[in-house]
RODO-2510 file (C-alpha; in nm, 4 decimals, decimal comma):
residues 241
     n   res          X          Y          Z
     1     x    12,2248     8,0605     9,1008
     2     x    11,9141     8,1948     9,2573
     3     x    11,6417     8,0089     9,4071
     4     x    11,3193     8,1983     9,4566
     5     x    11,0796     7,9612     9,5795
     6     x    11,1540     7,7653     9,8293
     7     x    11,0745     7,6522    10,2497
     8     x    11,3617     7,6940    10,4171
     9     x    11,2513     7,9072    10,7068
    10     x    11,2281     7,7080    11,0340
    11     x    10,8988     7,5652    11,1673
    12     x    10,6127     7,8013    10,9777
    13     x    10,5028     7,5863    10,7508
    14     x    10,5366     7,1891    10,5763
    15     x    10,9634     7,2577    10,4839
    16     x    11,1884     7,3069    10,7564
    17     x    11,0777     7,1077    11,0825
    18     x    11,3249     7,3217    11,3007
    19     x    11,6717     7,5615    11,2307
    20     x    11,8641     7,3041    11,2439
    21     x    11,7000     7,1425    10,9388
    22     x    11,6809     7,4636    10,7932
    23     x    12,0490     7,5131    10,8065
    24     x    12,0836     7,1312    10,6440
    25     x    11,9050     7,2508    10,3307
    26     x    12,1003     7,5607    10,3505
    27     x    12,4413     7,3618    10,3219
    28     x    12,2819     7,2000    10,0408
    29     x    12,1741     7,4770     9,8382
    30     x    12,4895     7,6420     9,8745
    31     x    12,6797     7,2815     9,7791
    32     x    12,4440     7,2958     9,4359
    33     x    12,5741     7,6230     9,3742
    34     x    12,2523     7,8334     9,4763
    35     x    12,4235     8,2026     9,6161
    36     x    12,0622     8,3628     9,6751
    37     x    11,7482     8,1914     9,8337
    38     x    11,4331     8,3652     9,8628
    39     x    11,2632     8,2208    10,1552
    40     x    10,8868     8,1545    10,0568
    41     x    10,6850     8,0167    10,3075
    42     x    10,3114     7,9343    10,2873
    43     x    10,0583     8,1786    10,3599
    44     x     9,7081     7,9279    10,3120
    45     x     9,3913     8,0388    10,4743
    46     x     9,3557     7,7239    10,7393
    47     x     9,6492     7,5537    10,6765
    48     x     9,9159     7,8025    10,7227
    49     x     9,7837     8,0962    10,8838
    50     x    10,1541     8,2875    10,8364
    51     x    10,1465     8,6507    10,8194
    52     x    10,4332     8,9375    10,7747
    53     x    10,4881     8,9471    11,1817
    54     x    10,5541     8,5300    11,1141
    55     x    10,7811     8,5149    10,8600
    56     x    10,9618     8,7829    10,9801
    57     x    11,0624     8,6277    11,3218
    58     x    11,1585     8,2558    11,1683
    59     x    11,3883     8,4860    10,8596
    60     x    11,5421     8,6748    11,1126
    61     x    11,6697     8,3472    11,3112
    62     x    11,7735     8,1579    11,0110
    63     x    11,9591     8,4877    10,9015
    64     x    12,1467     8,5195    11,1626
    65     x    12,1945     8,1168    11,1941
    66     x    12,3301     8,1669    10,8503
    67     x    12,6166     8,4511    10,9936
    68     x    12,7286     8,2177    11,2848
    69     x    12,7372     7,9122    11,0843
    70     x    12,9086     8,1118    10,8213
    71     x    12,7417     7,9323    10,5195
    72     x    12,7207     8,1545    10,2560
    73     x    12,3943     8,2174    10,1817
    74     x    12,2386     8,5333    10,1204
    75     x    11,8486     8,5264    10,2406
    76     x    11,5724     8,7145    10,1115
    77     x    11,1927     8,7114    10,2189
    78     x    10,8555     8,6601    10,0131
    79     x    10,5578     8,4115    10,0668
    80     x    10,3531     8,1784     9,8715
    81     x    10,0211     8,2942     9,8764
    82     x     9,7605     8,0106     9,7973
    83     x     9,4272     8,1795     9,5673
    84     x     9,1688     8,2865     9,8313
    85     x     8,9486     8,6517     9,8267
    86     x     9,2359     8,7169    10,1006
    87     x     9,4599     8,8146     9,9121
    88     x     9,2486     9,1579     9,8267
    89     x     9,2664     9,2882    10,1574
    90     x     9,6117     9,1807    10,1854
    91     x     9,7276     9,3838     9,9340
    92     x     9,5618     9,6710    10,0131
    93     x     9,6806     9,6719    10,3609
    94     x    10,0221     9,5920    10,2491
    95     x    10,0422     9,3181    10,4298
    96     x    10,2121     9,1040    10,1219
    97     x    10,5597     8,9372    10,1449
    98     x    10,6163     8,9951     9,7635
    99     x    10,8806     8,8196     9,6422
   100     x    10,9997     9,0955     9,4311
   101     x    10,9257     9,3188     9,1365
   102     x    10,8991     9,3013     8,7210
   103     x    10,9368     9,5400     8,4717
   104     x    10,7683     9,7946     8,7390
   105     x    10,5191     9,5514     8,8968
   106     x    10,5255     9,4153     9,2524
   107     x    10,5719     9,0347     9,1822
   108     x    10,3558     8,8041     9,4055
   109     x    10,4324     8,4269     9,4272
   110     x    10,0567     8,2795     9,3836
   111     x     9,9820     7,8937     9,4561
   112     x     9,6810     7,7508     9,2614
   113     x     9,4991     7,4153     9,4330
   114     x     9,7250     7,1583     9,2471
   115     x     9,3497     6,9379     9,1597
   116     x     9,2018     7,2468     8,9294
   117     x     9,2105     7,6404     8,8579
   118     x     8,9213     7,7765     9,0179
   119     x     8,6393     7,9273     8,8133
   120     x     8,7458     8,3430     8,9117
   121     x     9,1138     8,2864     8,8549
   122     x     9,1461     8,5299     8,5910
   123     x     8,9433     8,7763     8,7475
   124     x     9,1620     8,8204     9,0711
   125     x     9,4454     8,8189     8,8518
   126     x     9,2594     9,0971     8,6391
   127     x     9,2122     9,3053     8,9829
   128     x     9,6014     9,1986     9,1014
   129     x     9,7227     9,3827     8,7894
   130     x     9,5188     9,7067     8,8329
   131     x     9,7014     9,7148     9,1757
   132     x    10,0136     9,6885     8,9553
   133     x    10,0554     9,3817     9,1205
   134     x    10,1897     9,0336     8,8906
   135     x    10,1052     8,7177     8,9939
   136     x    10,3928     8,4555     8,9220
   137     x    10,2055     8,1163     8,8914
   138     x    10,3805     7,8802     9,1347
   139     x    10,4388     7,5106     8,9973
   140     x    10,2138     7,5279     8,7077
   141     x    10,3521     7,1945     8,5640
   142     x    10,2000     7,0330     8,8688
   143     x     9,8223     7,1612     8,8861
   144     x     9,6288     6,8651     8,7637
   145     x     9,3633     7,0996     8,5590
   146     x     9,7207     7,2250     8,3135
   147     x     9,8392     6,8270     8,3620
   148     x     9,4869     6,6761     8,1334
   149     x     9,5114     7,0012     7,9132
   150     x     9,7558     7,2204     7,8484
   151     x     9,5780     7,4394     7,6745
   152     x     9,4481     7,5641     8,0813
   153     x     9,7507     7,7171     8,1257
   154     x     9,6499     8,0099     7,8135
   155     x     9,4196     8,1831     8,0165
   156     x     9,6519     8,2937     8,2645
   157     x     9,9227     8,3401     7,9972
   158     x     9,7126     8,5940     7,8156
   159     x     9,6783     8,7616     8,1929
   160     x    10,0272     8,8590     8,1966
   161     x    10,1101     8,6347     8,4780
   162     x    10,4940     8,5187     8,5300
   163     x    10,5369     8,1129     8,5211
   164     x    10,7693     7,9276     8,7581
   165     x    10,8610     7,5975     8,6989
   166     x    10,9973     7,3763     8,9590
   167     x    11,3562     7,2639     8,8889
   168     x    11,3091     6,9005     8,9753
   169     x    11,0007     6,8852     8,7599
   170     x    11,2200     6,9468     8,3921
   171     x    11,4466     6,6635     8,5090
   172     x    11,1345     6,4416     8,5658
   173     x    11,1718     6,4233     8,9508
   174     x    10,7904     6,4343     8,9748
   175     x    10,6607     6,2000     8,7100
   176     x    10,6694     6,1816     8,3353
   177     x    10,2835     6,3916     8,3247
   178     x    10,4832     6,7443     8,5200
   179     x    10,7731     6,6686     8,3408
   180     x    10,5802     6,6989     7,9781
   181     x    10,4240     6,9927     8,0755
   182     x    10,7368     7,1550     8,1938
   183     x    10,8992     7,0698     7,8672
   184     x    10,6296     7,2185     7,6552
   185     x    10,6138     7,5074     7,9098
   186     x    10,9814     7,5849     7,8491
   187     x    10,9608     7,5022     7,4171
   188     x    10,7141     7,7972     7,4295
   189     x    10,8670     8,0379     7,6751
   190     x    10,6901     8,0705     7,9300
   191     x    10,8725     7,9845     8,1948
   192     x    11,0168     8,3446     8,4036
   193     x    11,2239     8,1366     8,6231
   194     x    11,3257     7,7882     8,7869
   195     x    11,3169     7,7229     9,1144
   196     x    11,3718     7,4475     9,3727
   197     x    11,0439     7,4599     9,5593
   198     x    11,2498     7,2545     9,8463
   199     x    11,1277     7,1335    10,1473
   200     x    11,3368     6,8495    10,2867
   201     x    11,6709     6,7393    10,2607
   202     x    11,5922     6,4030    10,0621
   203     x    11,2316     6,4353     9,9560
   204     x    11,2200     6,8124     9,7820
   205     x    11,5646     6,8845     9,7972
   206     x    11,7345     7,2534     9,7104
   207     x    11,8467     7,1676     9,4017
   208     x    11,8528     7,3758     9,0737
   209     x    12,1230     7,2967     8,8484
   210     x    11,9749     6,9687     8,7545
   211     x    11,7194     7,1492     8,6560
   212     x    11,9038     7,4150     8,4690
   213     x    12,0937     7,1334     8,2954
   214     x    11,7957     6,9460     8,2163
   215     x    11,6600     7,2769     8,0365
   216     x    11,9449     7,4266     7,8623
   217     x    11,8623     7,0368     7,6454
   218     x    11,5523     7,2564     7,5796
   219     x    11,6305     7,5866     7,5386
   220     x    11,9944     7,6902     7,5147
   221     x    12,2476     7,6704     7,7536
   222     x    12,2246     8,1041     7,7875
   223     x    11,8659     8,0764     7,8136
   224     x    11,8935     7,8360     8,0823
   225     x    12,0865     8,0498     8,3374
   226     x    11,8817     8,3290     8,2118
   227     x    11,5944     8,0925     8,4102
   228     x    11,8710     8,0487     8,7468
   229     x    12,0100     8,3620     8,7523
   230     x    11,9192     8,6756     8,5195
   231     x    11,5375     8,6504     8,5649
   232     x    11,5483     8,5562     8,9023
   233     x    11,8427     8,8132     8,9820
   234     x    11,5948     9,1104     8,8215
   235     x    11,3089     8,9660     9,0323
   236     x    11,4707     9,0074     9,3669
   237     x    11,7122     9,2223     9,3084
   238     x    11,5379     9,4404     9,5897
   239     x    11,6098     9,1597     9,8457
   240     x    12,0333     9,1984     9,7971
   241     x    12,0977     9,5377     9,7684
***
């Protein structure tokens, strides 16, 4: 499987405290039977202040953690960017981790405020797509706006943006209210991918296939690896080469 969203990378940002946490939830991805991670620190204005010169420096030292440890992971590098006017300049002084690309669209990995969507959503995601740029909606099960109404979720849909759900969300790891939403997200495809958003060993752990399993009750048992592995394998494909 292939895990696109998570915060492994030591020390940047709210996942792992230090490498040798970071190699802890690297054992356990590989133990759930996740091959590929996509590292995807925060980048949030104030919060986070990571940048391409950031994440760099804590991938490379996990990386090559990974090779002496000999845990079989294979690492790639993107960000989650949270909405701000930011993210303008940042693409046009390619300065964006993107986490990879989609039917011939960078793909960037875009974290809403989990309380609303902010009035101007869909016209930065209007401008993002003129810069053949595609947001992928990070979590939308979670934001508390698509949590009272589902129907908040449309907008973005009619966008063009990619959906991830979080794996531990369809197996109702965060409360019946994400859970439904996930569900309904998933019975009208519109989930791109699953992912384990992990941050900690025990609280947000890396784990995907009990999400997977808790889908393919949905959706299929093909179209639920599609979600772990085909999708996500097309996404990042430039990561692996």
């Amino acid at each position: 499987m292939i895990d696109l969203h998570c915060h492994i990378l030591p020390g940047i940002d709210d996942g792992a405290r230090d490498l040798d946490q970071a190699l802890v939830l690297a054992r356990a991805a590989v133990n759930d039977g996740i091959t590929h991670t996509v590292a995807t620190p925060h980048i949030h204005a104030g919060r986070f202040p990571n940048n391409l010169s950031t994440i760099t420096k804590a991938f490379n030292q996990l990386r090559d953690a990974l090779s002496a440890e000999a845990i079989p992971l294979q690492l790639g590098m993107a960000a989650e960017i949270r909405l701000s006017e930011e993210i303008l300049n940042m693409v046009l002084l390619k300065q964006v981790p993107y986490l990879g690309e989609w039917e011939g669209d960078k793909v960037l990995l875009l974290e809403l405020p989990h309380s609303h969507i902010p009035p101007g959503t869909e016209q930065l995601i209007r401008w993002l797509r003129k810069q053949k740029v595609r947001p992928m909606i990070a979590h939308p099960e979670r934001n508390k706006d698509v949590m009272r109404d589902f129907n908040k979720v449309m907008p973005l849909v009619r966008e063009g943006c990619l959906f991830q759900v979080t794996s531990g969300a369809v197996a109702g790891h965060f409360g019946e209210g994400a859970q439904e939403r996930a569900v309904q997200l998933l019975e009208q495809d519109l989930v791109t991918i699953l992912a384990t958003d992990a941050h900690h060993e025990v609280r947000r752990p890396p784990v995907l296939n009990v999400g997977r399993e808790a889908a393919a009750e949905i959706v299929g048992e093909e179209k639920s690896w599609q979600l772990v592995r085909d999708n996500p394998g097309k996404i990042a494909a430039c990561h692996f080469a």
